[in-house]
Phi, psi and omega in degrees: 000155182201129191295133175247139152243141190267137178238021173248157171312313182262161186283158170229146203227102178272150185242129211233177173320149140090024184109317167303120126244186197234112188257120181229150187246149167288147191049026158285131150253184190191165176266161244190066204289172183309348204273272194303354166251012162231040170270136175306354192291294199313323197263350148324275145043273211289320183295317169263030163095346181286321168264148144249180205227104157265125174275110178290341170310317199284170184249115164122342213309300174343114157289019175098066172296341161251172190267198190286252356183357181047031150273141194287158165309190135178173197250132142122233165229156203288146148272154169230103186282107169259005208084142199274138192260356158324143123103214174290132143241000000 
């Protein structure tokens, strides 16, 4: 697998194998397989500056998948379960 970033202002809409796409928002990423980073669509894409491609396979490659707190990233917003103030107590 290998991590993509929109290094652009706008959302971008990639077209990946079998039909798949890929919607990265600015300055998101997502993941990729090795298959699908080396279609020639993709690799216009990377020459003209709109992605970058990090290959996860390599060891330092990463950009940090955890946080200070050595918990994984993730996108977007959190649930936060406090318990229901409802009901049986």
């Amino acid at each position: 697998m290998k991590t993509i970033v929109n290094k652009t202002r706008r959302p971008l809409k990639i077209e990946l194998s079998q039909g798949r796409v890929l919607r990265l928002g600015p300055a998101k990423e997502g993941q990729i397989t090795t298959h699908d980073a080396e279609r020639e669509s993709l690799k216009r894409i990377v020459e003209a500056g709109d992605v970058e491609i990090i290959d996860d396979g390599s060891p330092g490659a990463g950009r940090g998948s955890k946080g200070p707190a050595g918990m994984a990233k993730s996108q977007g917003h959190q649930r936060q379960f406090s318990g229901s103030k409802r009901g049986d107590r």
